[in-house]
Each structure stands twice: as C-alpha cells, then as structure tokens.
PATIRO-694318 format. One record per atom (N, C-alpha, C, O): residue number from 0; residue in three letters; x, z, y. Coordinates in Angstrom, 2 decimals, m for minus. Layout:
<vexmis>
lonu NUM, torpa ALA, u X, w Z, v Y
...
</vexmis>
This chain:
<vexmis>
lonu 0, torpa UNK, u 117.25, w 150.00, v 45.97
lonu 0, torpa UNK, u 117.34, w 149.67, v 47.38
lonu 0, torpa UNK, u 118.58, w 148.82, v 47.61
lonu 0, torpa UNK, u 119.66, w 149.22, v 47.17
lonu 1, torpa UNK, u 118.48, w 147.59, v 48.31
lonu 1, torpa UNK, u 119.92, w 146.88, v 48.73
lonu 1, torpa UNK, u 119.70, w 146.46, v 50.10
lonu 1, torpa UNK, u 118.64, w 145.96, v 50.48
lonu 2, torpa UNK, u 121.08, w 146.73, v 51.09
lonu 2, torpa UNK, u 121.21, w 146.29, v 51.67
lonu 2, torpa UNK, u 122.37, w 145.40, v 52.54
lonu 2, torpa UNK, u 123.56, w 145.49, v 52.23
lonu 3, torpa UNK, u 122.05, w 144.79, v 53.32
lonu 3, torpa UNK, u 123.23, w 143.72, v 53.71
lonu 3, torpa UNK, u 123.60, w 143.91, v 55.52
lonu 3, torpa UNK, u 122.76, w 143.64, v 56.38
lonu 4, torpa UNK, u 124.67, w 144.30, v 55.76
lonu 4, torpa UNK, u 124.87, w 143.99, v 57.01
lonu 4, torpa UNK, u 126.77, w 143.74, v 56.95
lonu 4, torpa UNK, u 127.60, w 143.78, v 56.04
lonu 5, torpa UNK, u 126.84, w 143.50, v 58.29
lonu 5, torpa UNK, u 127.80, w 143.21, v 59.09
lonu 5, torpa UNK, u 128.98, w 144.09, v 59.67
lonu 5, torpa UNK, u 128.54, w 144.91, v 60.47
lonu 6, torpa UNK, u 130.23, w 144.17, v 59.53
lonu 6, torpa UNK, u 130.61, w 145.58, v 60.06
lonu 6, torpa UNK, u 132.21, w 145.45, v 60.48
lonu 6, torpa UNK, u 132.93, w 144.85, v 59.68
lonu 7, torpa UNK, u 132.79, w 146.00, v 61.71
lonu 7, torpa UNK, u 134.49, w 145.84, v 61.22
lonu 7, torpa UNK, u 134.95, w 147.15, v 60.70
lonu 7, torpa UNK, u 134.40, w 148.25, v 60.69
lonu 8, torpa UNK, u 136.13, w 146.74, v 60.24
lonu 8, torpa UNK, u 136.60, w 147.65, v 59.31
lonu 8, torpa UNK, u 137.65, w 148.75, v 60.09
lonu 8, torpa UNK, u 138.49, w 148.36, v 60.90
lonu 9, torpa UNK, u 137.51, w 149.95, v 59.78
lonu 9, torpa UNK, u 138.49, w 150.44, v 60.30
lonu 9, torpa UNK, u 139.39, w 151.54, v 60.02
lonu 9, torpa UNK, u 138.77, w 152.25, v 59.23
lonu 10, torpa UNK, u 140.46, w 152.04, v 60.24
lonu 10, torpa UNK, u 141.35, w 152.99, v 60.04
lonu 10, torpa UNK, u 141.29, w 154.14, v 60.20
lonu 10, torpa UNK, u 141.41, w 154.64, v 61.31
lonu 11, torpa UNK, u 141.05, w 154.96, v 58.87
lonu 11, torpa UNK, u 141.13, w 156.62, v 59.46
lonu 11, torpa UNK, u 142.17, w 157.08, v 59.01
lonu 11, torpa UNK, u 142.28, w 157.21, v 57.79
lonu 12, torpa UNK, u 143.23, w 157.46, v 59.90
lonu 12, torpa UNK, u 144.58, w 157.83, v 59.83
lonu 12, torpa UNK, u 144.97, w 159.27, v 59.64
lonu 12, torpa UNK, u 145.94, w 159.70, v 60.27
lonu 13, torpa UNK, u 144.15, w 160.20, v 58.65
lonu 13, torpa UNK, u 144.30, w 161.50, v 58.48
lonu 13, torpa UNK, u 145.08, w 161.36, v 57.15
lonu 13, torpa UNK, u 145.73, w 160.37, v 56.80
lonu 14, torpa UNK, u 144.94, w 162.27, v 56.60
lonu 14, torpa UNK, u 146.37, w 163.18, v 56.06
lonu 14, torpa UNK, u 146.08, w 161.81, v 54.78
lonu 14, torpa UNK, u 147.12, w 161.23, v 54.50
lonu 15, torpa UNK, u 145.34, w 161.51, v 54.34
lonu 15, torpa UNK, u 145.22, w 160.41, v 52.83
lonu 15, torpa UNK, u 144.02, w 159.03, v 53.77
lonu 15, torpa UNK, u 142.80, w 158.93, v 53.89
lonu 16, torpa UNK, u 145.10, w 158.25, v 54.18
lonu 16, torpa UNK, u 144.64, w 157.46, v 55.30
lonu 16, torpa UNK, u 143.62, w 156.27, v 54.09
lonu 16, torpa UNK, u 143.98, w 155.91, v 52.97
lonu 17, torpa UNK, u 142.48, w 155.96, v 54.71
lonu 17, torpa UNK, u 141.70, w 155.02, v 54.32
lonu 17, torpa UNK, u 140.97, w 153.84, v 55.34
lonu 17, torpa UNK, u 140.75, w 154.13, v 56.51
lonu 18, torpa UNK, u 140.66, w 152.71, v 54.87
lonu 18, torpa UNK, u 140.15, w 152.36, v 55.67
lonu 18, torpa UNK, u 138.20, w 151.80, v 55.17
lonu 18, torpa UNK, u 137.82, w 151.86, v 54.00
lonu 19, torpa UNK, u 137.49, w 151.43, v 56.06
lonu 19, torpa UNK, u 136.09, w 151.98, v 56.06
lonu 19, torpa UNK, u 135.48, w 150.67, v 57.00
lonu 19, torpa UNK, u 136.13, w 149.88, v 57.69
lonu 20, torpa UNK, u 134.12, w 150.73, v 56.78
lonu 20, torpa UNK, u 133.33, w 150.09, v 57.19
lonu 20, torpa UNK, u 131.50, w 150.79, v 57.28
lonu 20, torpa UNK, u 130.53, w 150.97, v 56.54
lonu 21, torpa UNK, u 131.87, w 150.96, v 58.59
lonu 21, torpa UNK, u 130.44, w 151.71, v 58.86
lonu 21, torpa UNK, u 128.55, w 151.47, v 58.78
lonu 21, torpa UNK, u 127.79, w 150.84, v 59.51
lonu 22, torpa UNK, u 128.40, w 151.99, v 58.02
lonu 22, torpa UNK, u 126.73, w 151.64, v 58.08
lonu 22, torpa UNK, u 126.11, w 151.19, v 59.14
lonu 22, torpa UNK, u 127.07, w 150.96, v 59.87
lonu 23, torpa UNK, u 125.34, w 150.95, v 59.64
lonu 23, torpa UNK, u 124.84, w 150.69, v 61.12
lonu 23, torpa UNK, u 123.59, w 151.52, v 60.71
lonu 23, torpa UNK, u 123.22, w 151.73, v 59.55
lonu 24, torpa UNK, u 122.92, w 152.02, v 61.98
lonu 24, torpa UNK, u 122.04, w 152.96, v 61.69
lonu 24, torpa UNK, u 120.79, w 153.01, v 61.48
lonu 24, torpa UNK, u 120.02, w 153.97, v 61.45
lonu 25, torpa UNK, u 120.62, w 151.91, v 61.33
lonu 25, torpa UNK, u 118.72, w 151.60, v 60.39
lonu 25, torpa UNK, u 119.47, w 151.41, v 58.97
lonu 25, torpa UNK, u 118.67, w 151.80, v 58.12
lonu 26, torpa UNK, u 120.12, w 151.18, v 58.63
lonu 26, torpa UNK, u 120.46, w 151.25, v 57.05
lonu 26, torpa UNK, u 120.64, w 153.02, v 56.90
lonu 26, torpa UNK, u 120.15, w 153.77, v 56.06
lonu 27, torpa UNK, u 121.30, w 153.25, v 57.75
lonu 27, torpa UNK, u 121.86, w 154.35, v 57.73
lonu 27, torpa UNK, u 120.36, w 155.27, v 56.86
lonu 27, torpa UNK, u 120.30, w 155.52, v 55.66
lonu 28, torpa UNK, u 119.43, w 155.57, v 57.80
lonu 28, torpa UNK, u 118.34, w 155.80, v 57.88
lonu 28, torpa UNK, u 117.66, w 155.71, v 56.09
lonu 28, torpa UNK, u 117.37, w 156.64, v 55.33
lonu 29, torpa UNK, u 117.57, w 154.33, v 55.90
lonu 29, torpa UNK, u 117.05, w 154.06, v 54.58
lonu 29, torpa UNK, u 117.72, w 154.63, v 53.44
lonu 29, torpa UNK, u 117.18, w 154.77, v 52.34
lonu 30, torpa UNK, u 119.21, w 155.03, v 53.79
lonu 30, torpa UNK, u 120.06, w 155.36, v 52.87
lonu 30, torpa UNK, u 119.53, w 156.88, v 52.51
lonu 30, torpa UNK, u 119.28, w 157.28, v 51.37
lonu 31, torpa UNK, u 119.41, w 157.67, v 53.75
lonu 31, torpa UNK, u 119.20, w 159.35, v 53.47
lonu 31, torpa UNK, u 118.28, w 159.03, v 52.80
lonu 31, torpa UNK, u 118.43, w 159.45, v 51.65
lonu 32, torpa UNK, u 116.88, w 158.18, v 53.02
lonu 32, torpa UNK, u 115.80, w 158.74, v 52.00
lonu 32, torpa UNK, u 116.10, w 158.60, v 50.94
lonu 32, torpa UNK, u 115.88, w 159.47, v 50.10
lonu 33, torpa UNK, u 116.76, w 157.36, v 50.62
lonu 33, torpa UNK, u 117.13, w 157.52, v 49.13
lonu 33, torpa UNK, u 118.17, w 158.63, v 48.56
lonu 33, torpa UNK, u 118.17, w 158.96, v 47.38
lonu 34, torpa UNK, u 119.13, w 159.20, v 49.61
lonu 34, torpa UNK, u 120.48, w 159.96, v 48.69
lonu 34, torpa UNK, u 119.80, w 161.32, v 48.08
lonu 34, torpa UNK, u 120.48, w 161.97, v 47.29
lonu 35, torpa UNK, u 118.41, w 161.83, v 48.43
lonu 35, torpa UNK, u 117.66, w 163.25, v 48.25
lonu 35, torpa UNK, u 117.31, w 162.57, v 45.96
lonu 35, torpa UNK, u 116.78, w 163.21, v 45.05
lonu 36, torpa UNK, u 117.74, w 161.52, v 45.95
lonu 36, torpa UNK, u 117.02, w 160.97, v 44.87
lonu 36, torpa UNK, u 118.32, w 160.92, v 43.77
lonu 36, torpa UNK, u 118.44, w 161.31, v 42.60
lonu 37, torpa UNK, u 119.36, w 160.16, v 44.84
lonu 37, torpa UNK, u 120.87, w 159.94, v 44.20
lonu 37, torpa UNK, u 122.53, w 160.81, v 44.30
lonu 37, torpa UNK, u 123.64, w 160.93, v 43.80
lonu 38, torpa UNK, u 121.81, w 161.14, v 45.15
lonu 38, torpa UNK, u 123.31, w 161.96, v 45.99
lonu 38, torpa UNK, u 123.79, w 162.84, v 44.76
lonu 38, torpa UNK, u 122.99, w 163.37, v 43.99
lonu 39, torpa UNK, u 125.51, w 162.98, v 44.63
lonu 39, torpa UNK, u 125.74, w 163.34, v 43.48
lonu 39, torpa UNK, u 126.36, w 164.70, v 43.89
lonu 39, torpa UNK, u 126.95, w 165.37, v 43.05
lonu 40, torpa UNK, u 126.20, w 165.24, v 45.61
lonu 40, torpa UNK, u 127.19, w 166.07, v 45.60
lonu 40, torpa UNK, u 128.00, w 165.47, v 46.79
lonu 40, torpa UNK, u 128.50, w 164.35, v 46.88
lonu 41, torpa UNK, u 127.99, w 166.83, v 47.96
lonu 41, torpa UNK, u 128.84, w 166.23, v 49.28
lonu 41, torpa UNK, u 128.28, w 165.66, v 50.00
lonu 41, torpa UNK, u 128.71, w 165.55, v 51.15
lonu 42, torpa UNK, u 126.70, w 164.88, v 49.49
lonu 42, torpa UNK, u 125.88, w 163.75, v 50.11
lonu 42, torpa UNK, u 126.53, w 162.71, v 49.78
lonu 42, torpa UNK, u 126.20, w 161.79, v 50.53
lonu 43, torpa UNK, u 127.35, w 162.35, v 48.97
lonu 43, torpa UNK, u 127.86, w 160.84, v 48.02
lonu 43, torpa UNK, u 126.66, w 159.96, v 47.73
lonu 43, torpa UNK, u 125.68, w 160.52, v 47.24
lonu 44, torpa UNK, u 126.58, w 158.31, v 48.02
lonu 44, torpa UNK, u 125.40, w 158.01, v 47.50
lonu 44, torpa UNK, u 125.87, w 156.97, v 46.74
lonu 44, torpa UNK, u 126.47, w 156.07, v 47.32
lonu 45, torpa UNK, u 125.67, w 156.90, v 45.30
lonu 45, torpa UNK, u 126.42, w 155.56, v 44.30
lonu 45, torpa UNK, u 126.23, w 154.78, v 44.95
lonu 45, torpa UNK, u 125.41, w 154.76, v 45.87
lonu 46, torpa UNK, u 127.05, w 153.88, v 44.58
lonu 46, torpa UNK, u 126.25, w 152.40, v 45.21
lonu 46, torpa UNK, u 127.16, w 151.21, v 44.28
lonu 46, torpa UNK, u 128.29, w 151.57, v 43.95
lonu 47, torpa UNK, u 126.72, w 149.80, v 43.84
lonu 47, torpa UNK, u 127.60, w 148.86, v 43.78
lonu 47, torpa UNK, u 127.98, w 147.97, v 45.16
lonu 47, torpa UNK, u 127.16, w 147.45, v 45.91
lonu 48, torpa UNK, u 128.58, w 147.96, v 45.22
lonu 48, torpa UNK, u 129.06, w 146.96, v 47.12
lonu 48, torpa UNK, u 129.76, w 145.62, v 46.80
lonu 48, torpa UNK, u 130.11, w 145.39, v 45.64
lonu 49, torpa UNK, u 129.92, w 144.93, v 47.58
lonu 49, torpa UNK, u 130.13, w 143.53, v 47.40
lonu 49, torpa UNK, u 130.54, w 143.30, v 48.91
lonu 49, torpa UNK, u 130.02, w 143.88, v 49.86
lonu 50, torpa UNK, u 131.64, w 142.29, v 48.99
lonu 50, torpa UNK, u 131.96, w 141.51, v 50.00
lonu 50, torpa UNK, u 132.32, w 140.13, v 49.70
lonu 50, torpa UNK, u 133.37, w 140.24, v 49.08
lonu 51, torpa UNK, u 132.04, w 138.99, v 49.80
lonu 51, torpa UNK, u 132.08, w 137.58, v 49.54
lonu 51, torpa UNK, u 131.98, w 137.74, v 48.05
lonu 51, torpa UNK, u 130.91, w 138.31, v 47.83
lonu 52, torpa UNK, u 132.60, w 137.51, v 46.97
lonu 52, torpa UNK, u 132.33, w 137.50, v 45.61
lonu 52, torpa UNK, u 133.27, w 138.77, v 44.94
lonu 52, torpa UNK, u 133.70, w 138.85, v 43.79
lonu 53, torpa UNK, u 133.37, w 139.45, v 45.74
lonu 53, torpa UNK, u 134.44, w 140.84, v 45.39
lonu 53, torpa UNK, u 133.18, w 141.93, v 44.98
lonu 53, torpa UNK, u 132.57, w 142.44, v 45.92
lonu 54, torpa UNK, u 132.86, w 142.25, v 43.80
lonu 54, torpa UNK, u 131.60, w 143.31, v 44.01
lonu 54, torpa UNK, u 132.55, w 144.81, v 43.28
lonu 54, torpa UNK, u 133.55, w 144.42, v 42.67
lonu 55, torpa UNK, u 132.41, w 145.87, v 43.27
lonu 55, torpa UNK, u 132.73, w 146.92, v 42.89
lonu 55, torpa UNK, u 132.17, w 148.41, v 42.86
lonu 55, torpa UNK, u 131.56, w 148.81, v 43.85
lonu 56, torpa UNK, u 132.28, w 148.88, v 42.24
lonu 56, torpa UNK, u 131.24, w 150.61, v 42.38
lonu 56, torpa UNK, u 132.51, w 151.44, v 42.54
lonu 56, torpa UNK, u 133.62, w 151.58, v 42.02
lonu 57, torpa UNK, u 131.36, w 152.18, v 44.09
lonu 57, torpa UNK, u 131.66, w 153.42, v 44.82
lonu 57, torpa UNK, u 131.00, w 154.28, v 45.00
lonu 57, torpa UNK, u 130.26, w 154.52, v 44.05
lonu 58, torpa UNK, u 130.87, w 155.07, v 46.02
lonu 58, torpa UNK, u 129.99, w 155.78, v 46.75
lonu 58, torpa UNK, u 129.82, w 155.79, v 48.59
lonu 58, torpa UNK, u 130.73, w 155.83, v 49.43
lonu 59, torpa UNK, u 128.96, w 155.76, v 48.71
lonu 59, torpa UNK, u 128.95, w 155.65, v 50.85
lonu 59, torpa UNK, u 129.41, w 156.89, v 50.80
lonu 59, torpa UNK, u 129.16, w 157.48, v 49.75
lonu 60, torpa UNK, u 130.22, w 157.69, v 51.92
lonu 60, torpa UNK, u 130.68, w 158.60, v 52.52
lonu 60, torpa UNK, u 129.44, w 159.25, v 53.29
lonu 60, torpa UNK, u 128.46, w 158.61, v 53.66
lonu 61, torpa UNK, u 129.59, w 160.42, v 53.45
lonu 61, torpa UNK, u 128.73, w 160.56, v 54.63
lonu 61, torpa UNK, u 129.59, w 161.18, v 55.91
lonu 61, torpa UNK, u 130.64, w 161.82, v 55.87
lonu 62, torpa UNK, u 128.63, w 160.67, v 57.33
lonu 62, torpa UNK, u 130.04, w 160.69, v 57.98
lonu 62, torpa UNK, u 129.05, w 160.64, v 59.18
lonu 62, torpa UNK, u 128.19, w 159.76, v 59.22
lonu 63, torpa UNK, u 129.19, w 161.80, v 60.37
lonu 63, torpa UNK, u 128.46, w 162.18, v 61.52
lonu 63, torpa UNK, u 127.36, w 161.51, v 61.34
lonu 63, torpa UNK, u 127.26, w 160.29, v 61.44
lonu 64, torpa UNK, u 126.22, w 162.51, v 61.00
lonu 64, torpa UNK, u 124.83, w 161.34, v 60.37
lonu 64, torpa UNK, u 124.22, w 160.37, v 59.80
lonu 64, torpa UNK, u 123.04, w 160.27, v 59.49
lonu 65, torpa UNK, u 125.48, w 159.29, v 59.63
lonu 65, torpa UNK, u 125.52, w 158.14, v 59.06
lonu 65, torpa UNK, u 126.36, w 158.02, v 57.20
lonu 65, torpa UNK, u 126.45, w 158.97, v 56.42
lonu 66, torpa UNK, u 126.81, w 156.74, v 56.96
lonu 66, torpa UNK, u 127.48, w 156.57, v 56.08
lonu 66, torpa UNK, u 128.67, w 155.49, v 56.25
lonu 66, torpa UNK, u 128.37, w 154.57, v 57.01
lonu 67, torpa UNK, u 129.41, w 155.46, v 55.92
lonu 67, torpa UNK, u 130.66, w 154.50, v 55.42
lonu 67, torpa UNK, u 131.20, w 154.41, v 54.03
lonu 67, torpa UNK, u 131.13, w 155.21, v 53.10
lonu 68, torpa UNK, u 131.94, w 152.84, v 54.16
lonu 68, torpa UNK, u 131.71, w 152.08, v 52.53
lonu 68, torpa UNK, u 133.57, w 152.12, v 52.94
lonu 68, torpa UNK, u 134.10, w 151.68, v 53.96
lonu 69, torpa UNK, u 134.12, w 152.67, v 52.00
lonu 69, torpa UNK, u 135.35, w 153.00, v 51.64
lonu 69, torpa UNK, u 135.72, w 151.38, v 51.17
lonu 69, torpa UNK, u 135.03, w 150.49, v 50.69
lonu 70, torpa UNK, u 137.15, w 151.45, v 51.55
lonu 70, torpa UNK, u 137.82, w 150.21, v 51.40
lonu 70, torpa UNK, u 139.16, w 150.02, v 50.81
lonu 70, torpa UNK, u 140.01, w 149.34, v 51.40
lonu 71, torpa UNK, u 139.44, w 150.73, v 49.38
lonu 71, torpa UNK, u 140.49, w 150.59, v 48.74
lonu 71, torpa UNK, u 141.65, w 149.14, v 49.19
lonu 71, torpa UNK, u 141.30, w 148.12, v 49.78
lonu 72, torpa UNK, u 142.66, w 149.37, v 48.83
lonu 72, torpa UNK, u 143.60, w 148.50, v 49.39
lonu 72, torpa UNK, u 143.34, w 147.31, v 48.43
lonu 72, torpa UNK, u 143.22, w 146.17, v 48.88
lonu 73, torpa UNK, u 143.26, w 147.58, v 47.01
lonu 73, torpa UNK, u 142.74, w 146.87, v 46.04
lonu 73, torpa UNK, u 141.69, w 145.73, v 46.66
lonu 73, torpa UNK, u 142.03, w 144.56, v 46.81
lonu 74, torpa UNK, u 140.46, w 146.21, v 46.99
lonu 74, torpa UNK, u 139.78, w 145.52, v 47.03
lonu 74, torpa UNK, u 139.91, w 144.45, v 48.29
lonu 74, torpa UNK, u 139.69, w 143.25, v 48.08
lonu 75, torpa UNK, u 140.30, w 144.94, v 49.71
lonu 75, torpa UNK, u 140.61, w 144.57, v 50.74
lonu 75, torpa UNK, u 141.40, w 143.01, v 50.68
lonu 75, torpa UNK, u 141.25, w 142.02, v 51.40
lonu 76, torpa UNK, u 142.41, w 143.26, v 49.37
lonu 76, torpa UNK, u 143.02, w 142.47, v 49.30
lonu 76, torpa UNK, u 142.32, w 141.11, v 48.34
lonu 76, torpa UNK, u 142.51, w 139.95, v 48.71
lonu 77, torpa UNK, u 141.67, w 141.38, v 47.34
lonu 77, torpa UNK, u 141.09, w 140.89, v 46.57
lonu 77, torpa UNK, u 139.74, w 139.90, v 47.75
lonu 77, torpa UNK, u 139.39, w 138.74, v 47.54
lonu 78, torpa UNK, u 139.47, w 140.39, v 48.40
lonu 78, torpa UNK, u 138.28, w 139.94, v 49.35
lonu 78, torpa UNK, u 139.11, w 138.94, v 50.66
lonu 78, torpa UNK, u 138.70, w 138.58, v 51.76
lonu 79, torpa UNK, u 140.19, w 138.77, v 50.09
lonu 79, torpa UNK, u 141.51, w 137.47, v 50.74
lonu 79, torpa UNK, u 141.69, w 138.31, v 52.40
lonu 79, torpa UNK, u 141.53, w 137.95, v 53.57
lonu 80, torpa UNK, u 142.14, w 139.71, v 51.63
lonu 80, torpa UNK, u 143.38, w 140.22, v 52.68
lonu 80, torpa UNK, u 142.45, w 141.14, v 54.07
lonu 80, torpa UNK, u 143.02, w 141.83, v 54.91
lonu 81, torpa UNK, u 141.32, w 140.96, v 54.02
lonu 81, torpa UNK, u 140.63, w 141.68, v 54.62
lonu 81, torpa UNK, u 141.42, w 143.05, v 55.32
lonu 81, torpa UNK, u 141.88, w 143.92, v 54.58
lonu 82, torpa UNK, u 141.54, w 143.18, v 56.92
lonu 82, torpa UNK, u 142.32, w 144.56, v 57.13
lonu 82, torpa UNK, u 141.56, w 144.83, v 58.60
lonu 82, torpa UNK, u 140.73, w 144.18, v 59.22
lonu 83, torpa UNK, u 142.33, w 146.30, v 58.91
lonu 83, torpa UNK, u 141.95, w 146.87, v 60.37
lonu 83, torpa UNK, u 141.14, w 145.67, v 61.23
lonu 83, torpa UNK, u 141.74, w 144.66, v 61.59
lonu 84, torpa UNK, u 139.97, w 145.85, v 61.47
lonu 84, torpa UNK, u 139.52, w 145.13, v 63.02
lonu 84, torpa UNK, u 138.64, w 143.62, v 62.33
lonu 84, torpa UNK, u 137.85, w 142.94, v 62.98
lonu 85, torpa UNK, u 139.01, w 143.39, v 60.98
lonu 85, torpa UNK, u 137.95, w 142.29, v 60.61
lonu 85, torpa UNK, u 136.87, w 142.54, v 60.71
lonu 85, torpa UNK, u 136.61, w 143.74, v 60.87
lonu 86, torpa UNK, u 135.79, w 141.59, v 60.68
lonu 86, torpa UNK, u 134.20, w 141.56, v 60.33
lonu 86, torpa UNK, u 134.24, w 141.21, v 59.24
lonu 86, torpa UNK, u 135.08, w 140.43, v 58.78
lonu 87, torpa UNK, u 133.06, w 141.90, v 58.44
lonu 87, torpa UNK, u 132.78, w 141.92, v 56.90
lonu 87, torpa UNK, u 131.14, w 141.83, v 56.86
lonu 87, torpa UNK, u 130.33, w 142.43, v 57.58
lonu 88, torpa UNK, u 130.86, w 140.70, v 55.56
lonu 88, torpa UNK, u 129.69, w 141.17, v 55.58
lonu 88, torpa UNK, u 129.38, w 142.15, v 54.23
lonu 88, torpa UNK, u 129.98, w 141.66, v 53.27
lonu 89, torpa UNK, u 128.93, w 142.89, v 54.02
lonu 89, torpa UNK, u 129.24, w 143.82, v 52.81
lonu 89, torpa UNK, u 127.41, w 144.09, v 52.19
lonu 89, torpa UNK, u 126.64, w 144.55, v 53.04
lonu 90, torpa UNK, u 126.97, w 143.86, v 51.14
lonu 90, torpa UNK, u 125.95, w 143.86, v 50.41
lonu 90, torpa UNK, u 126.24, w 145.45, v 50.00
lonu 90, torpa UNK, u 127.33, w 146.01, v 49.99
lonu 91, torpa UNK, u 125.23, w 145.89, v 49.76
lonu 91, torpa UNK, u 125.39, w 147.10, v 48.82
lonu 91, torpa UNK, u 123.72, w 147.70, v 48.00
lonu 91, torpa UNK, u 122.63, w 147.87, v 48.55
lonu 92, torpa UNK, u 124.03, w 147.85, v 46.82
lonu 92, torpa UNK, u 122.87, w 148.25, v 46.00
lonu 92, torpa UNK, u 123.09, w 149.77, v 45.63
lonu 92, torpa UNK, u 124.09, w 150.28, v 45.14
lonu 93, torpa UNK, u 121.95, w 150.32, v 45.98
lonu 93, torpa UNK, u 121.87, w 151.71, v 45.69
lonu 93, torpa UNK, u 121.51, w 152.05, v 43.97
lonu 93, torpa UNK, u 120.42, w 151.92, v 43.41
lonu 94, torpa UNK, u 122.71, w 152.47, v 43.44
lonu 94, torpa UNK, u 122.68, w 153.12, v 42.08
lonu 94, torpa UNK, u 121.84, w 153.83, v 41.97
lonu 94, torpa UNK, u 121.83, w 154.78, v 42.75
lonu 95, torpa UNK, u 120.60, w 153.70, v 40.86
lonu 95, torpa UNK, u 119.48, w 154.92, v 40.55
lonu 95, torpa UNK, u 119.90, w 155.52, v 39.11
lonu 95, torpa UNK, u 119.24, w 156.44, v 38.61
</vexmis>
C-alpha cells in the first residue's frame, strides 16, 4: 500500500519532544486495514517514508484514531531544514 499526501509539521513538546506530521483521515482509514496485517505492537505500522528525495524507514504512530509520521531532526534537516509549521509532501509505503 503507498500513499502520498500533504501535511504541516508539528511540535509535541512532552517530556522527549518530537516533531510529526499527521495522516489526514482517508489515509488514515486505509492504514488500519492494513496495520491488523503489519502492526508490530502498540499499533506501530512499518513503513518506508520519503519527503522530496529524503526516503527513510520508520513506523506511523498511532495517535487519537489516526496516525503520524515522526520527524527525526536528522531527517528534517536533510529534507533542506524542514521545521515547526512547514508543508510537506511525504510519500509513504507500507512495509509487508
């Protein structure tokens, strides 16, 4: 399964602060059916993700019904500095 959308990025400022980019919720949707297939635990769903030519393997979060694509500082930066409040377009392929 892959999909592509649009998203800004944002700050969750708890105790091991990260920042994130939220599923929108028809992906969202396509994602549960698949995580009953992939989910490794927690509801984690592999995935490889990509933003402009930056691609890398994670897992979506799960997060009030939905999912979010974690945004290491690493990569943020690598994807030319990407931070709080940008638009991203972010690809992601579901690991089987």
């Amino acid at each position: 399964m892959e999909l592509e959308f649009s998203g800004e990025i944002w700050h969750w400022r708890g105790p091991a602060p990260w920042f994130f980019v939220s599923v929108p919720e028809d992906g969202c949707r396509e994602l549960a059916a698949a995580s009953a297939v992939v989910s490794y635990g927690w509801g984690m769903v592999p995935v490889t993700a990509a933003i402009g030519d930056v691609t890398w393997s994670t897992s979506l979060w799960p997060k009030d019904g939905g999912y979010i694509v974690p945004l290491k500082a690493d990569i943020r930066k690598r994807a030319g500095g990407v931070d709080e409040g940008d638009t991203v377009t972010v690809r992601l392929a579901v690991d089987v």
